[in-house]
C-alpha positions as CSV (number, residue, x, y, z in Angstrom):
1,X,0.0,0.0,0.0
2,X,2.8,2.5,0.5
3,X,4.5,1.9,-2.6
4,X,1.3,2.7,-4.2
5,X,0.9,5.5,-2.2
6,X,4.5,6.9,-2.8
7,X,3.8,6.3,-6.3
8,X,0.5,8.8,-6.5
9,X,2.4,10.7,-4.9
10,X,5.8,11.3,-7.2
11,X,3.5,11.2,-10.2
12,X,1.8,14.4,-8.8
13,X,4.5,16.2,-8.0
14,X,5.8,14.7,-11.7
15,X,3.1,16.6,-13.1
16,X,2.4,19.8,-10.8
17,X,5.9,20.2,-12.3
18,X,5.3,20.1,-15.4
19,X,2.0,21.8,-15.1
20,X,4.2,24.7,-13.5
21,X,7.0,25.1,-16.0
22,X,4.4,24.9,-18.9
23,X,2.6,27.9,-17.1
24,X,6.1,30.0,-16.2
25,X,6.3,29.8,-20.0
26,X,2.8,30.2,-21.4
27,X,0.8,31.9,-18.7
28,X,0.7,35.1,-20.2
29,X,-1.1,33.5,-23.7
30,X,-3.3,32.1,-21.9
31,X,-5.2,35.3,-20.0
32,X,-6.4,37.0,-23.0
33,X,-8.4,39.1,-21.5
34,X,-5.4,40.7,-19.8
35,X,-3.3,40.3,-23.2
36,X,-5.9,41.8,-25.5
37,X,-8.1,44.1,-23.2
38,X,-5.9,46.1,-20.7
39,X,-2.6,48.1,-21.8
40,X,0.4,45.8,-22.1
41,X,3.1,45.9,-19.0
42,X,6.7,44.7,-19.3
43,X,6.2,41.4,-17.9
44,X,5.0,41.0,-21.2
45,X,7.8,41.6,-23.1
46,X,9.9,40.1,-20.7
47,X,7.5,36.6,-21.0
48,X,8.2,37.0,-25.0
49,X,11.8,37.0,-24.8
50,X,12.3,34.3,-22.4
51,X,9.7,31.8,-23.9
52,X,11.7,32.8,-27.1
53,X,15.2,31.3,-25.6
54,X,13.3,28.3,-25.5
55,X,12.0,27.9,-28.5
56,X,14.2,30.3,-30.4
57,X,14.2,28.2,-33.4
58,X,10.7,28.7,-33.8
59,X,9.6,32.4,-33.3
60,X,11.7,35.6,-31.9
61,X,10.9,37.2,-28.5
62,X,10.8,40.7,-30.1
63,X,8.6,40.1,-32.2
64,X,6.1,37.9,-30.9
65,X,5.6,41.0,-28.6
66,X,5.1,43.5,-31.6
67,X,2.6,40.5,-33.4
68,X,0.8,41.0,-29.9
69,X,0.8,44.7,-29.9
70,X,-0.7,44.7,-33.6
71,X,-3.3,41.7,-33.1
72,X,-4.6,44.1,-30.1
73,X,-4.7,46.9,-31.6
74,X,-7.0,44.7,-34.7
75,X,-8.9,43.1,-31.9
76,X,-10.2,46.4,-30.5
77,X,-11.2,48.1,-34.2
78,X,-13.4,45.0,-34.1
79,X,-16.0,44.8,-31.8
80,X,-17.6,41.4,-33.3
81,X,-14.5,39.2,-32.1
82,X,-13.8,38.9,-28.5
83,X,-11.7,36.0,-27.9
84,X,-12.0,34.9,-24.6
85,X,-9.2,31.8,-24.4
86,X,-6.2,31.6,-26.5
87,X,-8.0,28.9,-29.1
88,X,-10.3,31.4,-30.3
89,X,-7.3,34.0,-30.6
90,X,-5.6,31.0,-33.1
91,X,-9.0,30.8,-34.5
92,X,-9.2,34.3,-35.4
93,X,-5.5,34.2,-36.6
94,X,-6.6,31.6,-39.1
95,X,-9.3,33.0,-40.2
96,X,-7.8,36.5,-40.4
97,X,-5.0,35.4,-42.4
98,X,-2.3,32.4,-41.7
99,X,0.3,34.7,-42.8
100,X,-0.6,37.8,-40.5
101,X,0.7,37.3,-37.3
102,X,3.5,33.8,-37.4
103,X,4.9,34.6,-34.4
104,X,1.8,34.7,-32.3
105,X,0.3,31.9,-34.1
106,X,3.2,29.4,-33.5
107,X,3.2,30.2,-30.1
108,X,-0.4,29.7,-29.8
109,X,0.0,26.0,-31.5
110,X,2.8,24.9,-29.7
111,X,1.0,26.2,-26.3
112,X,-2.5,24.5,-27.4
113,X,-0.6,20.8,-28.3
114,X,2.2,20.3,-25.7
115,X,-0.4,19.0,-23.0
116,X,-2.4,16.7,-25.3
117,X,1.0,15.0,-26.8
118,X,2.3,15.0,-23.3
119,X,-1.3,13.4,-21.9
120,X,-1.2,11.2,-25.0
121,X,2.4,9.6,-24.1
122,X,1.3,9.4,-20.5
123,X,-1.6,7.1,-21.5
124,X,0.7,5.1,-23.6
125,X,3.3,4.6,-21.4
126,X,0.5,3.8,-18.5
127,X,-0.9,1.2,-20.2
128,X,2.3,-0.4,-20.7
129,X,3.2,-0.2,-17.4
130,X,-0.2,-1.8,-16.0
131,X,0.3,-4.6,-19.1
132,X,3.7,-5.3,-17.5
133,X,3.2,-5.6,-14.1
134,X,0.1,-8.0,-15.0
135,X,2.2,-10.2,-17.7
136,X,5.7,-9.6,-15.9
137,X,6.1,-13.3,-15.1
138,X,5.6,-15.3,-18.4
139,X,6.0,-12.8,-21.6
140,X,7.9,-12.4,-24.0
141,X,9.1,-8.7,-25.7
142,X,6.9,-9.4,-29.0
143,X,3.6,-10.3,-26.9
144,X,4.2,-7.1,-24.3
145,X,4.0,-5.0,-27.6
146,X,1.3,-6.8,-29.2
147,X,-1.0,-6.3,-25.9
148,X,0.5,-2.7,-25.5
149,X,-0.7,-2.0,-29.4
150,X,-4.2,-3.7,-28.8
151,X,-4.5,-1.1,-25.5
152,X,-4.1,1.6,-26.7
153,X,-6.1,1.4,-30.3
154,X,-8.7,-0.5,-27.5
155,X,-11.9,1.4,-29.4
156,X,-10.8,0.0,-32.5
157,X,-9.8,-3.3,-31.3
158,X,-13.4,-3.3,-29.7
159,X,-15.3,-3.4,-32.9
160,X,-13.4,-6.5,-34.6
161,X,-15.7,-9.3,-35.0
162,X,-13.2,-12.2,-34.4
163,X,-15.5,-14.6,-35.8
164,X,-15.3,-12.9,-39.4
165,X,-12.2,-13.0,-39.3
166,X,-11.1,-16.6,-38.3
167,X,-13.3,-17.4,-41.3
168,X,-10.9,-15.7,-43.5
169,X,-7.9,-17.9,-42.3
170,X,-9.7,-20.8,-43.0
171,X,-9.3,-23.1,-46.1
């Protein structure tokens, strides 16, 4: 019981950590209504430039800030679009034009799909984990992967009628 316990617990801390560093990065896309609706401080440029050390290859701090500046400014002439989280803002990007704002919008995409792909591995590697410890004693690599494959894909795997298809092996 305690290893389960101590186990809850690391994978908590695992991902309030995570959680955290993906906010000290992000947070300040992700309260539009303080991005797009009051005037801009210097935190914000100062969030622009650090998030661009870290992803320097993909957008640059500078800039991302002025593509903010000018996406504010377009917000406010128009009164029909009020985005209220940062989805809508890509939204509007898109829809605006792909081309207008590439900073902003990479930054957007990259903040909207690191927690699926990171929820998406977890549930992967979870599944593996629990086929493991089940099928520790008496399995071989090739099985373990077989099972781990048939997990995952389990709403697929679901809607196989075995029976159709041991008639197809037959002779």
């Amino acid at each position: 019981m305690k290893s389960v316990l101590d186990a809850i617990q690391q994978e908590i801390k695992s991902r309030f950590t995570r959680q955290n560093d993906l906010n000290s990065k992000f947070g300040f896309l992700l309260d539009t209504e303080k991005l797009f609706n009051k005037p801009l401080d210097n935190d914000v440029q100062i969030s622009c430039k650090n998030l661009s050390r870290f992803y320097n290859t993909d957008f640059d701090g500078p800039e991302l800030y002025a593509e903010i500046c000018d996406c504010k400014m377009l917000l406010r002439e128009r009164e029909d679009v009020r985005p209220k989280i940062a989805i809508e803002v890509l939204t509007f990007i898109i829809l605006y034009g792909e081309h207008v704002f590439p900073s902003l919008k990479t930054a957007l995409q990259i903040l909207l799909t690191i927690s699926v792909s990171i929820a998406s591995c977890k549930r992967s590697f979870s599944k593996l984990k629990l086929i493991l410890s089940f099928f520790r004693a008496n399995m071989g690599q090739d099985r373990l992967s077989d099972l781990a494959f048939l997990s995952m894909e389990r709403d697929i795997f679901e809607k196989i009628h075995f029976d159709e298809v041991m008639m197809n092996f037959r002779p």
